[in-house]
N, C-alpha and C positions, 0 to 999 in steps of 0.2 A: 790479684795484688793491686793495691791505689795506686795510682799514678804519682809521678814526683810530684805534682801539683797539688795533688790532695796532700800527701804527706808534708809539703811544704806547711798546708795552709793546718793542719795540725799544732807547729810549734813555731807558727810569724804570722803574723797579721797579711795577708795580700794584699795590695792595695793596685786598682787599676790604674795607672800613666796614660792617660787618654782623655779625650775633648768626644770622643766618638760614643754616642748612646748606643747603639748598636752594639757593640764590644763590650760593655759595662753589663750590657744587658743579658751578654753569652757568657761572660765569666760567672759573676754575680759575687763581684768583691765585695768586703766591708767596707773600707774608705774606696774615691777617687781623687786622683792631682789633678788639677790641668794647670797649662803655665801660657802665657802668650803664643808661642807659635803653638799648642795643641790646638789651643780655639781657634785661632787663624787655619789650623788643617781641617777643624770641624765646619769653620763657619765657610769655608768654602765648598762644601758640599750639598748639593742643592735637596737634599733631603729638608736640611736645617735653616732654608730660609726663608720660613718662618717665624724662625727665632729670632732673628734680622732684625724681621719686620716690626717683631711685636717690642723689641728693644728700642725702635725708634720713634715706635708712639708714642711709650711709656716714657721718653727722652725727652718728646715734645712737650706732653704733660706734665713733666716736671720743670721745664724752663718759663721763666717770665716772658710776658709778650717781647719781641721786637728780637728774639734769640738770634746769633749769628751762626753760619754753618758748621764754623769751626765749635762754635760752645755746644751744638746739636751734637757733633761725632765726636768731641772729648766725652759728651753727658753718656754718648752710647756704647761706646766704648767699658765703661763701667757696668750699665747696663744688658752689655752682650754677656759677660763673665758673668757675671748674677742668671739672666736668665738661664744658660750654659748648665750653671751650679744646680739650680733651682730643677731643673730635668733629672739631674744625675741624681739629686737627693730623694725623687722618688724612686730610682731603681734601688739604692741601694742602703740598707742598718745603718751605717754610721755617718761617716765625714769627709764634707768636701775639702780639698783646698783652692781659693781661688786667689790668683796674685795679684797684691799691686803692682802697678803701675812701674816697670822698670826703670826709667827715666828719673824716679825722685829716687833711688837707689845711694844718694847720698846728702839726702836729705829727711834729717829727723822729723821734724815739722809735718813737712807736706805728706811723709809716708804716714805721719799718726794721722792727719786728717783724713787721707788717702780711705786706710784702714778700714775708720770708722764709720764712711759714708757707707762704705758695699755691707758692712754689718748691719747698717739701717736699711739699705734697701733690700734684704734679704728679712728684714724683720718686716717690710710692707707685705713680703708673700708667707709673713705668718712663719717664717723660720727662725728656729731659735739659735741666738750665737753657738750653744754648743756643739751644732752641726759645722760648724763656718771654721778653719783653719785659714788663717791670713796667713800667705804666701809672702816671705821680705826676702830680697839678697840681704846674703850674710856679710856685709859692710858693717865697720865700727857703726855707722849711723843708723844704719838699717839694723840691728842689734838693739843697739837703746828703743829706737821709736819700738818695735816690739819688746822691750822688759818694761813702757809706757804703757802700751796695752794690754799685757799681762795682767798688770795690775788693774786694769777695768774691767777686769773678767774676759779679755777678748784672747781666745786664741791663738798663738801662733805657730808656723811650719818655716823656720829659718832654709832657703834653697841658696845655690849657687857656694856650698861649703864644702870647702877642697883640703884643708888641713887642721890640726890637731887644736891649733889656738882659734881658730873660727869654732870649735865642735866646744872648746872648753868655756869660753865668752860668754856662747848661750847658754850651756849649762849655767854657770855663774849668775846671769839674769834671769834663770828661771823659767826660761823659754820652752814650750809646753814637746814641742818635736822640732827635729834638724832633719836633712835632707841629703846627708855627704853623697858627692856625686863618684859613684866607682868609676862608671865607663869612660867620661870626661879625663880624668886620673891617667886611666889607660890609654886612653887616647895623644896623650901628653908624653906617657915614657916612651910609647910608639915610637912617636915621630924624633924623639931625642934621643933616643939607642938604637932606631934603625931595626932593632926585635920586632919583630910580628905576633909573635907570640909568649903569653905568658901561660905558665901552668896556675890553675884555677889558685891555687894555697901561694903560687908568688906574685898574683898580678896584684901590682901597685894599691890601686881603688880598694881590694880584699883586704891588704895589711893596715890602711889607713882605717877602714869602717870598723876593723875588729878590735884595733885599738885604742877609740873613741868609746866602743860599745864597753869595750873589758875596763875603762878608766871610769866610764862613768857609774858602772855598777857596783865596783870596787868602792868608788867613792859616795855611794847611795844617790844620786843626782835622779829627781823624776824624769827631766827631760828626758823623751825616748827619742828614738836613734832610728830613721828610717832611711835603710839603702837606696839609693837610687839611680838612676841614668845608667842601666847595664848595657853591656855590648854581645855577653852569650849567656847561656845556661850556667857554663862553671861558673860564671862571677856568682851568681843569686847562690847553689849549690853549699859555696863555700860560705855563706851568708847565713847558711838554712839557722833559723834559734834567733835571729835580731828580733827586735820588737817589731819592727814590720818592713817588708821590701815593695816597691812601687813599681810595677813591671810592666811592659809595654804589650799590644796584646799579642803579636807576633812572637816574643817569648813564653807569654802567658800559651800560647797553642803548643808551643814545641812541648813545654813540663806538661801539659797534658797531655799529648802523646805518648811521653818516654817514660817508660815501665825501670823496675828496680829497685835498690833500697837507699832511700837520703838518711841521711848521717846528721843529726844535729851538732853543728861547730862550733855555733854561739850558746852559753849556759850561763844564766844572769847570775847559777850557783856556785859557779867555779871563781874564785876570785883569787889568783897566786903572783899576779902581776908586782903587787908593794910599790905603788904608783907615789909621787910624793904630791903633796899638793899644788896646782899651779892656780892661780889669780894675775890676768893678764888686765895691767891698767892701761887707756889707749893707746899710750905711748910704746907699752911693749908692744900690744896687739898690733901695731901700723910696721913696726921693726921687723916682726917675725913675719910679716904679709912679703915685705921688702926683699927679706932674707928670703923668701920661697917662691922663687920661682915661676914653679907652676903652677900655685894656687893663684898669684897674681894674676900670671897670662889669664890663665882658664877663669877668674873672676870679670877682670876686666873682657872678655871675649862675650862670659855671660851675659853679661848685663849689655854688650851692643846688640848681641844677636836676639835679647828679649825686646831690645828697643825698638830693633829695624821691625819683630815680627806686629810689634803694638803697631807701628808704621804704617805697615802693611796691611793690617785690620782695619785702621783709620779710613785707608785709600777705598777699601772694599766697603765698607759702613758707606762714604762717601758716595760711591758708582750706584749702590744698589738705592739710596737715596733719591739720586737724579734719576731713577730708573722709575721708580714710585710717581713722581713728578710728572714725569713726563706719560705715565699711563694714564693718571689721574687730567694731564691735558687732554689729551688724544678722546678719551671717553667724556670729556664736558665738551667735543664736535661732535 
């Protein structure tokens, strides 16, 4: 008998949740994510640095004389995720996603420029955008600036999306995949009902993903619908039929271990919902963020905890920099 994982990977796209080439490389998913703290977990592994290194030359080289440190670790910081990307896309058929930049998370502008630069530097190593999924938080702003890109052929992966008018937005602009995060979800009624436990068919994150999935297909929407941020097996399980779920490798090992039969939940064929149409203009969309609670907490939480991890990249970019330096003194005594 196939494992849940094979049989998963029969009717959903797999996609590996990881900064870790090693892991990508043992699965052998179709797409990969990574998001700021993955590559903060990769780049601190000293297998990969290398990748460091070779980011910071290419940083050098692309700055005009007289650069300052700070303009060297914002340039490389872009450049880590690209090279990152750039690895993964040899392992794997299809599509990265690589994020911008957290911090412009509420800004249209800088996230369209953001965007477009990592698309250009990923076309100096000869790849083509349609490998490249641009990672945005799902902010009103961060929404527009990807339906801006959209329309210049650039892909997008809208993440940090916690309810029903975040999932409907993108649809409406066209946005190529979303990201709704289950475990985060879960994480959220956790701690606010003091339950521990959810049964796979009532945990929070399952009812929201299923029915984003069953609205948009009801309503012919291209944008696909990929699960993400799980916390066990039942979450993905009850998932089994989404267009694609992004799983961590540590889940990824368990479904291949566990023997039995999965059950498709999700069926793009089954449409009985009679969903009416919604069209959320900003003012709704800010109202209903308002109104929710959770998705607010858990957006606003996103996007610091992607800022502090860019942070933290910055710091390490930095040390490993001075480290360079100071080798390159020591060897001209």
């Amino acid at each position: 008998m196939k494992s849940i994982l094979e049989q998963l990977s029969l009717m959903t796209v797999v996609v590996a949740d990881t900064g870790d080439l090693d892991s990508i490389k043992n699965f052998k998913p179709r797409d990969a994510t990574t998001n700021p703290s993955l590559i903060l977990a990769a780049a601190k592994n000293p297998d990969y640095i290398k990748l460091i290194d070779q980011a910071l030359e290419s940083s050098k080289e692309s700055l005009p004389d007289g650069f300052s440190d700070t303009e060297l670790i914002q340039e490389a910081v872009d450049q880590v995720s690209v090279f990152f990307g750039k690895e993964i896309l040899k392992i794997i058929s299809g599509r990265v996603s690589t994020e911008v930049d957290a911090r412009l998370s509420f800004d249209t502008e800088a996230t369209v420029r953001k965007a477009r630069k990592l698309i250009n530097l990923y076309k100096d190593f000869g790849i083509d955008k349609e490998r490249i999924l641009i990672k945005i938080a799902s902010t009103w702003e961060g929404i527009k600036a990807a339906e801006i890109l959209e329309k210049e052929g650039i892909k997008c992966n809208l993440t940090l999306l916690f309810n029903f008018c975040q999932a409907v937005a993108c649809a409406n602009a066209g946005i190529t995949l979303i990201s709704p995060f289950v475990g985060r979800i879960l994480d959220w009624h956790r701690a606010k009902t003091g339950k521990a436990n959810f049964p796979g068919s009532e945990d929070p994150g399952v009812i929201s993903v299923t029915k984003i999935y069953n609205y948009f297909k009801e309503k012919g929407f291209k944008t696909e619908v990929m699960g993400a941020s799980f916390r066990n097996v039942d979450e993905i399980k009850e998932l089994a039929g989404c267009d694609l779920l992004t799983i961590s490798p540590k889940l990824l090992d368990e479904l291949n271990k566990e023997q039995g039969e999965l059950i498709k939940k999700l069926d793009e064929n089954i449409q009985l919902n009679n969903f009416i149409d919604y069209n959320f203009e900003e003012k709704d969309f800010r109202l209903k963020m308002l109104e929710d609670q959770m998705a607010s907490e858990k957006l606003s939480e996103g996007i610091t905890g992607f800022s502090k991890a860019i942070e933290e990249l910055e710091d390490l970019i930095l040390k490993r920099f001075s480290e360079i330096n100071t080798q390159k003194l020591i060897s001209a005594n």
